[in-house]
C-alpha positions in Angstrom: 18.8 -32.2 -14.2 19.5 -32.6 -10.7 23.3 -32.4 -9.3 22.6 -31.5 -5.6 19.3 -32.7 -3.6 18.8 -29.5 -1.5 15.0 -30.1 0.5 14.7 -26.2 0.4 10.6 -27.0 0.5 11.0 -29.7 3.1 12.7 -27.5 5.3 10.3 -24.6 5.0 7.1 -27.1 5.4 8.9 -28.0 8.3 9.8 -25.2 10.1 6.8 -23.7 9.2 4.3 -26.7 10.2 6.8 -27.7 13.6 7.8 -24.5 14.8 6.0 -21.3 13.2 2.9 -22.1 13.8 2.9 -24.1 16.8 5.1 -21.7 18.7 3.2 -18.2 17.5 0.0 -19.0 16.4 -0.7 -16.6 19.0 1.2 -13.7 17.9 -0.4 -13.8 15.0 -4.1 -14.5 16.1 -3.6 -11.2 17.7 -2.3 -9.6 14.7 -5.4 -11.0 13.3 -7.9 -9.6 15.4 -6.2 -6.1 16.1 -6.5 -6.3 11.6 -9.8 -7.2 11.4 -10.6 -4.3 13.7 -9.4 -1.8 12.2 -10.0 -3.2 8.8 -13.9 -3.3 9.8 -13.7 0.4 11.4 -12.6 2.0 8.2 -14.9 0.2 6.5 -17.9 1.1 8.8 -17.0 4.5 8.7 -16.9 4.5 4.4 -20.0 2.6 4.6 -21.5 5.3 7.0 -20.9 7.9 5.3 -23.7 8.8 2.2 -21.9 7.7 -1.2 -23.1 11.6 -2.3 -21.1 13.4 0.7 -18.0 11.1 -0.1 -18.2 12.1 -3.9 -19.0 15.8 -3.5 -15.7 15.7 -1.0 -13.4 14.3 -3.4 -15.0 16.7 -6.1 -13.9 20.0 -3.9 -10.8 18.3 -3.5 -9.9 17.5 -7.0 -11.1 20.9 -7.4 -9.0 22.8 -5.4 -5.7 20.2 -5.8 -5.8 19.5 -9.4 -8.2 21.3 -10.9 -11.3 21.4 -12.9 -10.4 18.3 -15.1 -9.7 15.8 -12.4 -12.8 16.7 -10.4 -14.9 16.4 -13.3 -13.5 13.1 -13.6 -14.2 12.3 -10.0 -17.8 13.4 -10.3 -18.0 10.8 -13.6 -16.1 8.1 -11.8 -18.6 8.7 -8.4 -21.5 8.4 -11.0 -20.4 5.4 -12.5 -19.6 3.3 -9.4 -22.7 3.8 -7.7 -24.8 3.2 -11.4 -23.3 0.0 -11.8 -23.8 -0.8 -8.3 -20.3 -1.8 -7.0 -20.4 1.2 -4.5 -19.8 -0.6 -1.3 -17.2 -2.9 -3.0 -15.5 0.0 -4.0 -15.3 1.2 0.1 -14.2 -2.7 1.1 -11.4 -2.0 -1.8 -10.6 1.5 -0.4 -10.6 0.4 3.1 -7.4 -2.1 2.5 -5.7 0.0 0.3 -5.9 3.0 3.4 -5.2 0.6 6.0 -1.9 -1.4 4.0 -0.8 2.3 3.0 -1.1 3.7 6.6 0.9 0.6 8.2 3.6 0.6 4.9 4.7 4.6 5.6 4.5 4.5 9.3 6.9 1.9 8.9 8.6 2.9 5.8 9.4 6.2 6.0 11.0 5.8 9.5 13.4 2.8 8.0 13.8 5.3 5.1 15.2 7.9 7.3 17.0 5.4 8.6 18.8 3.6 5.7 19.3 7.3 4.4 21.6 8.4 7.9 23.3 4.7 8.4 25.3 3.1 5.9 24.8 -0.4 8.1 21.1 0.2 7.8 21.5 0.8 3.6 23.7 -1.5 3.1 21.1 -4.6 5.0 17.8 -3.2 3.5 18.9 -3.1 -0.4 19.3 -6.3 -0.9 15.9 -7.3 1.1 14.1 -4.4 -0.7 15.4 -5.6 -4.3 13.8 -9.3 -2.6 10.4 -8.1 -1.8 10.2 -6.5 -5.1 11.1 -9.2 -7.6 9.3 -11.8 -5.8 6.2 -12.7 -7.8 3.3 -11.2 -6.0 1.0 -13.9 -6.1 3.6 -15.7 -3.8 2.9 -13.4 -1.0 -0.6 -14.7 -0.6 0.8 -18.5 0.5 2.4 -16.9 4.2 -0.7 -14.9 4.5 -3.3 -17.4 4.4 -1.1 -20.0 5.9 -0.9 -17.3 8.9 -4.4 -15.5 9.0 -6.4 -16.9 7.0 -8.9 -16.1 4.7 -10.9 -12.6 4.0 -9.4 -8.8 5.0 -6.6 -9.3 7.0 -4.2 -11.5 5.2 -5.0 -9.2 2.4 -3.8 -6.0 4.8 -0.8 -7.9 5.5 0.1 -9.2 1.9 -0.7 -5.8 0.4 1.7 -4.1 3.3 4.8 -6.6 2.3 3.8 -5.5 -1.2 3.6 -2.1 -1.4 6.4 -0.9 1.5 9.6 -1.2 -0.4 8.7 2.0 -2.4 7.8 4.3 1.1 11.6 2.8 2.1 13.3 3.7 -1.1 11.8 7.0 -2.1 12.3 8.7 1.5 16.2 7.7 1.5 16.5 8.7 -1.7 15.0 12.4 -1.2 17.1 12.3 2.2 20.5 11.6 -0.3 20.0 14.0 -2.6 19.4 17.0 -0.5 22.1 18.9 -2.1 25.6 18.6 0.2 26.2 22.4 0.1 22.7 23.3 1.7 23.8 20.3 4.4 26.7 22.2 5.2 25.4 25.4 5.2 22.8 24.3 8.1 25.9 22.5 9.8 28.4 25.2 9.6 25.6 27.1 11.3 25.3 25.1 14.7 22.5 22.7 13.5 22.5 19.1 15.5 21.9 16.0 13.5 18.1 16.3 14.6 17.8 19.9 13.3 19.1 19.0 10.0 17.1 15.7 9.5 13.7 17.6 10.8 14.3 21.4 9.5 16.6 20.9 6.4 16.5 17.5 4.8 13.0 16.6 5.6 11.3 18.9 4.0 13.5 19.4 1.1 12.8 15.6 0.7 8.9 15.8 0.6 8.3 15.6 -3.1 10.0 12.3 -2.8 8.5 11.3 -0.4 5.2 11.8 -1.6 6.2 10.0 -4.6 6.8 6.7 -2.9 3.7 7.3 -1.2 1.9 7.4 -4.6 3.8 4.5 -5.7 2.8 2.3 -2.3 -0.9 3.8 -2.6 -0.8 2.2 -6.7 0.8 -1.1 -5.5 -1.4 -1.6 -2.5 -4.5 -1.3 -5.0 -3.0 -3.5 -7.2 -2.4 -5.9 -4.5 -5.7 -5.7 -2.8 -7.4 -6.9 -6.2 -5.4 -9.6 -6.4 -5.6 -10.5 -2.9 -9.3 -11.7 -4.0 -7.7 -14.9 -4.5 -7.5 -15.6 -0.7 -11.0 -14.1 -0.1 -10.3 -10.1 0.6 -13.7 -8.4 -0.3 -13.8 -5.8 -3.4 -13.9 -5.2 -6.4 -11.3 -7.8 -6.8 -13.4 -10.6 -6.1 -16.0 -9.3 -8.6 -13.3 -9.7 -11.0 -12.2 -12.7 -9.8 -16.0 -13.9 -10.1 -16.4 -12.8 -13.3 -13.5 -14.7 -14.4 -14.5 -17.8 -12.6 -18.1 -17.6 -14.5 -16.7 -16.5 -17.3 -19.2 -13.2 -17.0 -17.1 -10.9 -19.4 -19.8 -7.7 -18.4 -19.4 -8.2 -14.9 -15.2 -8.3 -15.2 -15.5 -5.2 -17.7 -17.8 -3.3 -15.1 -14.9 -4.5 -12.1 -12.6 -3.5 -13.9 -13.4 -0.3 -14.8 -14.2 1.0 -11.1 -11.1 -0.4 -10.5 -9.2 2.0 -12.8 -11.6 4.8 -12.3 -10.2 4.2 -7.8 -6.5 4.0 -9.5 -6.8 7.0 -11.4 -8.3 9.1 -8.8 -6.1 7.9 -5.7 -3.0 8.3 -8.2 -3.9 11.9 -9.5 -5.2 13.2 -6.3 -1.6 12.1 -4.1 0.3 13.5 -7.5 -1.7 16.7 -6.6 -0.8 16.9 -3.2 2.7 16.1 -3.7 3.0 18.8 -6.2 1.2 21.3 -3.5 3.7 20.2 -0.8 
């Protein structure tokens, strides 16, 4: 059924094969490399590090965050990663997920504050924030190959796309529902508007906050395992090559060092939030 020919795919091919790409292949090749760099750094330093210092770390942490339950769990999860030898994929997984998060709230939470104070701003960044979350995620991974490449980067940059919307909408939301009468109170007592945003609103919006943190932090793991697909290192493309050979141990052993990272990351930013 076909009432009106609308070349919607023409027209993106197009301007993306005539113009994009001819006119900013540039721009992005230095995207690329200034990626790659910092990609490789954090993966260096992970990689540097001796996988028993990393573990006992997270142990006192769990520790003295959550408590005794989550840092036994962390010791078992440490144990289990480097007994089935997926360590270092673990770190390459880690590294993306810390790089996409960093890049998501240090834009996010700024264009949260944002959309929070302006109506304008709320009223523009709904609709694309309801966009970037319904789209299905595996579509992300066409502009970022197209753009990048394969490997780390186009991951970083698919997993960023991904996983921003909840840093955005978590931050304004904490921002709206500091209660009026405690706004008030702070105005009727001389406070400009960056006194209330930094001393009042802020930090009664932190638990937010660091919820949509939590939520980004899940997503961008979720993400960076698919993101295999394109050829981002991990433990995602030990799943994806257990699929591809149809080796159900090594997709069971992936994917449980995948949920043991999940669980970890998740409980220990839950932790922090609740401390904060």
């Amino acid at each position: 059924m076909n009432y009106f020919n609308f070349p919607l795919e023409q027209w993106t091919n197009s301007f993306v094969n005539d113009w994009l790409l001819p006119e900013l292949s540039g721009f992005f090749n230095q995207i690329s490399m200034i990626l790659r760099s910092f990609v490789e750094g954090v993966t260096n330093l992970l990689v540097a590090i001796p996988p028993e210092a990393i573990t006992i770390v997270i142990f006192l942490l769990a520790w003295k965050l959550s408590g005794k339950g989550l840092a036994l769990f962390t010791l078992i999860g440490g144990l289990y990663l480097g007994s089935v030898g997926l360590w270092p994929e673990s770190l390459q997984t880690l590294a993306i997920v810390i790089v996409s998060t960093i890049i998501s709230v240090i834009l996010g939470v700024p264009l949260g504050i944002l959309s929070a104070t302006n109506k304008v701003v709320d009223q523009i960044t709904r609709p694309i924030l309801d966009f970037m979350q319904t789209l299905p995620i595996f579509v992300y991974l066409i502009p970022a190959i197209l753009l990048f490449g394969l490997g780390g980067v186009p991951a970083v940059i698919a997993t960023f796309v991904f996983a921003t919307p909840p840093a955005v909408r978590f931050t304004s939301l904490g921002i709206k529902q500091v209660p009026e009468e405690v706004v008030e109170a702070s105005r009727a007592f001389g406070s400009t508007r960056k006194q209330l945003l930094l001393k009042v609103q802020l930090p009664l919006a932190v638990p937010t906050i660091m919820a949509g943190i939590n939520q980004t932090i899940m997503l961008a793991l979720s993400m960076a395992v698919v993101a295999s697909m394109i050829g981002a290192p991990g433990l995602g493309a030990q799943v994806l090559k257990g699929i591809s050979t149809v080796n159900v141990g090594l997709g069971l052993t992936a994917g449980l060092a995948i949920v043991v990272l999940a669980i970890i990351l998740d409980r220990l930013t839950q932790s922090i939030g609740n401390k904060l």
